[in-house]
Structure formats: structure tokens, C-alpha cells
C-alpha positions in Angstrom: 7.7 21.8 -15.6 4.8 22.1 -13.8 5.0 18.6 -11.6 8.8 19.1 -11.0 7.6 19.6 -7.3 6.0 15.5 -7.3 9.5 14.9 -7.0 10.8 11.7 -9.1 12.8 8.9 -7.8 13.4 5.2 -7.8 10.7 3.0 -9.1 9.2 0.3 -6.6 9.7 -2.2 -6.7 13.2 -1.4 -8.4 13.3 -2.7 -11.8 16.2 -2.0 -14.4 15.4 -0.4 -17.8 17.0 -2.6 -20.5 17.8 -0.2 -22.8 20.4 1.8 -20.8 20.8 -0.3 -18.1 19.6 1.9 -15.2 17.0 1.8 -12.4 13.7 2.7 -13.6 12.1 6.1 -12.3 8.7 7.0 -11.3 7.3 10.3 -11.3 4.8 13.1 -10.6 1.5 11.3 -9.6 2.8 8.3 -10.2 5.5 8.7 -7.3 3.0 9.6 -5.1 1.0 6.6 -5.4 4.0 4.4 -4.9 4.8 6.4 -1.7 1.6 5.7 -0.7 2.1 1.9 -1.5 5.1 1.9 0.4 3.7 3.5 3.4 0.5 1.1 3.4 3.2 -1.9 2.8 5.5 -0.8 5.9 5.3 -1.6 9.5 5.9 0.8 11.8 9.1 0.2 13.2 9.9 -1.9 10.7 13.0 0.8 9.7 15.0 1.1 12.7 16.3 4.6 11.7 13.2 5.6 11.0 10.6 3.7 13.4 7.8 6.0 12.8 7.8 5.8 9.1 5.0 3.1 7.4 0.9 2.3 9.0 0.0 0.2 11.7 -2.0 -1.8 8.4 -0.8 -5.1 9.6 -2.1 -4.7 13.2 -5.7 -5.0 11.9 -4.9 -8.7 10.2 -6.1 -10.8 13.0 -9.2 -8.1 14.1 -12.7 -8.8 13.4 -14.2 -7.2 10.4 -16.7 -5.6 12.1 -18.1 -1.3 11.9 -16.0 -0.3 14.3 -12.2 -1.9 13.3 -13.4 -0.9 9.8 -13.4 2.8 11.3 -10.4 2.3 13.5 -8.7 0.8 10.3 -9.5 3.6 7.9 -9.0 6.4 10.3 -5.7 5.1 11.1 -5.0 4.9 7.7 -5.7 8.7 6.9 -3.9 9.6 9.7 -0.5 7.7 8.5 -0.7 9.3 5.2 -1.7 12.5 5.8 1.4 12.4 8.8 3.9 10.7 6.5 3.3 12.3 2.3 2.9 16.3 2.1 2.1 16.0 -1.2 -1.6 15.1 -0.5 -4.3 16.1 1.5 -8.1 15.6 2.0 -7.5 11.9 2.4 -10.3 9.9 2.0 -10.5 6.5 3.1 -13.5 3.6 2.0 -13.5 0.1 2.9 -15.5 -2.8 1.2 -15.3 -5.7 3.8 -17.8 -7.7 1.4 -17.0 -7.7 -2.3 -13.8 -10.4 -2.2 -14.0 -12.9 0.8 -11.2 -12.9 2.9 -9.8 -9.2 1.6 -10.5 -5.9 2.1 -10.2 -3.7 -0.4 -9.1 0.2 0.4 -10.7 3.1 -1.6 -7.9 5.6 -1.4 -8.7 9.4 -2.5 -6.8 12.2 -2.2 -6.3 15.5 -3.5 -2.4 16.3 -4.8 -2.2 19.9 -2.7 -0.1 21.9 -5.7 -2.3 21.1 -8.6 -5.6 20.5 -6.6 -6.5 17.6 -8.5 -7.9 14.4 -6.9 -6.5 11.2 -7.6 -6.9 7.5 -5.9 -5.7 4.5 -5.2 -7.3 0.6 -4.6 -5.2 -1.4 -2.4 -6.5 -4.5 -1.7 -5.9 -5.7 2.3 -5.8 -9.9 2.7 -7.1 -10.9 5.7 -6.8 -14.7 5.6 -3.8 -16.0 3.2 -2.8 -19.3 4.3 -0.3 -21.8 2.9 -1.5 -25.0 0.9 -0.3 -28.3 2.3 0.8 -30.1 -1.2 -1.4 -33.5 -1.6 -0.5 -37.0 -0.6 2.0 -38.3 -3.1 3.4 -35.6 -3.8 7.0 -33.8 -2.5 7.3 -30.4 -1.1 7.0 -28.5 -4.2 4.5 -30.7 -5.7 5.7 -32.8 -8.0 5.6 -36.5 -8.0 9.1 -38.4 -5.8 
């Protein structure tokens, strides 16, 4: 009773419970940190009815990784979630441009504002993802012709 006010809905991404056949629910602090995925994961404008829900995340893909995008980048970030989940606040925001090459990887903290409890969330940001050409001899899914 006490984390009715998380709020519950559809899990993300939507899976179906076997058992009885119906979509899979999260909730409590577990809905809160799939809002927060889903707000990291959306462009802005990406909904046309609602053009200022999501981050301006993928706007940093092609930026240098250098002190002051990192700030841009994580104050940005705060800023979205803070605007877009009233559930939270105190949003902290930590970026580690060095630990995986060719990621960054988001330290997420937050306190949930009705229980007062902090909570996070890692969300790992990839900078260079490129698509494999398949080697000679080979067809386009790579396996031999």
C-alpha cells in the first residue's frame, strides 16, 4: 500500500506473461526506472503528440568526449528527467568516458520524493557502433553462397 503512488503500468519493452496470457507489469521503483529508460531512449520530437517528451541523449553521439560536452551531456540529462518524472528528485548525474572504449556509461542517482529513498540507474551511452562488412566469400548474412 505504501508504493501505490509509483504508479504501475505496462512493462518495457512489452512482454506477455505466459501463464495468463497478459502484458507484463512493472511497478513501484521498478516503473520508475523504466520511465527513466524510456525517457533517456526517446528523442525529442520523436512523439509528434507529444514533441517535448524524451532527452536530447542522441544529440551528443557525434560530440567530442571532452570536460565540457561531458557537462553539457549530464546537465542536460538532469534537466530532462527532473522536467519529464515527478516521482524523483535530487538527480544526480556521473559520467565515465574511460572505463569501456567507445561508450559512455551514465551513473544515474536519484532520490524517489515520497519515500525519500535513493535509488540509481547505469545506462550505458555507445558512441561508436558501426556495422560489420561480412568477409570475402561470404553472402550478406554470412554464410557461405
Amino acid at each position: 500500500m505504501a508504493q501505490d503512488f509509483l504508479g504501475s503500468g505496462m512493462k518495457f519493452p512489452p512482454s506477455i506473461n505466459p501463464a495468463t496470457g497478459r502484458f507484463e507489469v512493472a511497478a513501484g521503483y521498478e516503473s520508475i526506472k523504466e520511465s527513466i529508460y524510456l525517457i533517456l531512449m526517446t528523442q525529442k520530437t520523436e512523439r509528434w503528440i507529444r514533441p517535448d517528451f524524451g532527452s536530447s541523449l542522441m544529440s551528443y553521439t557525434f560530440m567530442d568526449t571532452g570536460a565540457t560536452m561531458l557537462n553539457m551531456m549530464s546537465r542536460d540529462i538532469a534537466q530532462d528527467l527532473m522536467r519529464q518524472e515527478p516521482r524523483i528528485s535530487d538527480v544526480q548525474i556521473n559520467i565515465d568516458a574511460v572505463s569501456k572504449p567507445g561508450a559512455l556509461i551514465i551513473y544515474i542517482g536519484y532520490v524517489v520524493r515520497e519515500t525519500n529513498v535513493r535509488d540509481n540507474l547505469v545506462f550505458p551511452f555507445y558512441l561508436n557502433t558501426t556495422w560489420e562488412e561480412p568477409e570475402e566469400g561470404t553472402g550478406s548474412a554470412g554464410l557461405e553462397e
